[in-house]
C-alpha positions, 0 to 999 in steps of 0.5 A, spaced: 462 505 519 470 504 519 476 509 519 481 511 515 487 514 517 491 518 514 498 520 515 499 528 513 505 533 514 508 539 511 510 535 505 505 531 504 500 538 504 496 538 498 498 531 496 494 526 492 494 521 499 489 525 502 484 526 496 484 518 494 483 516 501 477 521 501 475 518 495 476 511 498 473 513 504 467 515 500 466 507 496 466 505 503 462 509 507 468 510 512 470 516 516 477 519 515 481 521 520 488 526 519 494 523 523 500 528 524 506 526 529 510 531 531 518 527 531 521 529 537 526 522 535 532 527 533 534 531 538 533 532 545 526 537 545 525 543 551 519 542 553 517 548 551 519 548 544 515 541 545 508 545 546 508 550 541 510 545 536 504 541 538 500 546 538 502 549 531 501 542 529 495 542 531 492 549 528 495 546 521 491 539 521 485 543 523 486 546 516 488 541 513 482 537 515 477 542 513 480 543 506 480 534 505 472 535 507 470 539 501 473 534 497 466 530 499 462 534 505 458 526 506 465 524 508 466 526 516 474 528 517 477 529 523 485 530 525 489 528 530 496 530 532 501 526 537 507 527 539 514 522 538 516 518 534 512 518 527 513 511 525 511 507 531 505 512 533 502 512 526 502 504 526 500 503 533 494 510 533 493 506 525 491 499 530 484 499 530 483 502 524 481 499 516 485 503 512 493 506 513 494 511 507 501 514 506 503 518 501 511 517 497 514 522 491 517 519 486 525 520 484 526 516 480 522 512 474 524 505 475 521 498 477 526 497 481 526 503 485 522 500 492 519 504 497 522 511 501 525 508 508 520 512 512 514 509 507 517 503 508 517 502 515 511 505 516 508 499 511 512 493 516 511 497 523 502 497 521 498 491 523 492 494 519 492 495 511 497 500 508 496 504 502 502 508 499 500 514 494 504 516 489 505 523 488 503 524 481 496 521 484 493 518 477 487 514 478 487 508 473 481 502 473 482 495 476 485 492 480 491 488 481 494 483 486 500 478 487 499 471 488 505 466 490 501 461 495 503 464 502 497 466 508 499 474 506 498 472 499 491 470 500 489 475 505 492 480 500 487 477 495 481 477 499 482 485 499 483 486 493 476 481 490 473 486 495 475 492 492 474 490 485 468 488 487 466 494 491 469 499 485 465 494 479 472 493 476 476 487 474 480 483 478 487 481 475 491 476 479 499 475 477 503 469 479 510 472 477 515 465 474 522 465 473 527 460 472 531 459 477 539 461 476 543 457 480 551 458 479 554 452 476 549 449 475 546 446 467 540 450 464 538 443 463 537 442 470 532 447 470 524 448 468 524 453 462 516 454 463 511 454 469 510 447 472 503 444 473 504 447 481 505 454 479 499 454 475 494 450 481 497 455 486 494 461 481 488 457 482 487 455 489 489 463 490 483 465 487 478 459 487 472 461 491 471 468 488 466 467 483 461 464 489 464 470 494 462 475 487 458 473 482 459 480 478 466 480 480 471 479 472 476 475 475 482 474 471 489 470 473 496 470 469 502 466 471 507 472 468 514 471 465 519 475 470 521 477 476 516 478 481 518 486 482 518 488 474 512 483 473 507 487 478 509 493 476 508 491 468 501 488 470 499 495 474 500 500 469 494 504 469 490 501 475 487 503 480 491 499 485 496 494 486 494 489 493 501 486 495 502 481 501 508 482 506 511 475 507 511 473 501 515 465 499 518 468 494 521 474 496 517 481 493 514 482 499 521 481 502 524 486 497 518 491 498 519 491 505 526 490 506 532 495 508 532 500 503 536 507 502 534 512 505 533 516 499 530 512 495 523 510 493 518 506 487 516 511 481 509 507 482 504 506 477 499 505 482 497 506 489 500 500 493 496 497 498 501 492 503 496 486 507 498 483 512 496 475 513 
């Protein structure tokens, strides 16, 4: 049995986060722990503030637990609170775990919108696999997965076939293609459609899983567009979006990348970010 953790706090109280890894943690046959850390990075803290804080923290966990355990009583739940900074405890405390799950609201309703920053540096900071839940917490059906060639993508496939496969859904594997758009350059220079190495990489990325998965459906597509608004598109309406972290041709970069502090991806979908 493995574990999943889940980071909680005031704001995400009640979110969608806690219930998906609930349900997530049922398929599985993991337990699920609560994780809160109580951010003393901000300001230098009395000690004595420090352990009402912790204290506090860890009644209000508590509760938050017994309320995630009525969602499924066969999945056993437990919290824990840790003090300093949340970024870096979450992703060190996530170490030995299968699964980190984050929750993340939505402020605006475009593709091109990434991750909110602490979202965002938890997903880059953790070792282990890291799902990002959207606020608006519908669940669709299949899954989807973006291909491009590197150690992260395939990584990010070998999730997804297993999560397709454990929920008995489809696989959709997407290689994003664009043409390149070099200033100064001839159109004529330049491919205007997918070459025969964008399509053998798309089959590299998922040959194998027929033998792995024999029920599995499989689907792979080399989509027109740039990575970003071609996942997005893809995963509209699935149960989960699995993108690697080092992707070749940068939508790994993008979603993981520097980002303002306000801003976060309307998702489609829960997100899941694989390290190699």
């Amino acid at each position: 049995m493995g574990t999943i953790m889940v980071g909680v706090s005031e704001s995400t109280s009640g979110h969608p986060a806690i219930g998906w890894a609930i349900r997530h943690a049922s398929r599985r046959g993991d337990s699920v722990e609560l994780v809160h850390v109580v951010d003393i990075t901000w300001t230098t803290i009395p000690v004595d503030w420090a352990e009402s804080a912790l204290l506090a923290a860890e009644e209000a966990v508590r509760g938050e637990a017994q309320r995630a355990s009525l969602i499924d009583p066969s999945v056993a739940v437990h919290s824990v609170v840790l003090i300093g900074s949340p970024t870096r405890l979450l992703a060190e405390h996530a170490a030995t775990a299968d699964l980190l799950v984050v929750g993340t609201h939505s402020r605006r309703a475009a593709s091109e919108v990434l991750l909110g920053s602490q979202a965002t540096r938890i997903a880059a900071a953790a070792t282990c696999p890291v799902a990002v839940i959207p606020a608006a917490g519908q669940e669709g059906t299949g899954i989807v997965v973006g291909v491009d060639g590197s150690e992260a993508s395939a990584a990010a496939v070998a999730f997804a076939a297993a999560e397709a496969d454990r929920y008995g859904e489809p696989l959709t594997a997407i290689y994003a293609w664009s043409a390149p758009e070099p200033w100064g350059m001839g159109e004529s220079a330049w491919p205007t459609s997918p070459v025969e190495e964008d399509r053998r990489i798309l089959a590299e990325a998922v040959a194998g899983l027929a033998d792995q998965y024999p029920d599995l459906r499989v689907t792979a597509e080399v989509v027109g567009g740039r990575p970003l608004s071609a996942l997005y598109a893809a995963s509209v309406g699935a149960r989960m979006l699995v993108v690697g972290t080092h992707g070749k041709h940068g939508f790994s970069k993008a979603l993981l990348g520097s980002v303002s502090e306000d801003l976060v991806l309307s998702l489609p979908c829960p997100v899941v970010v694989v390290r190699p």
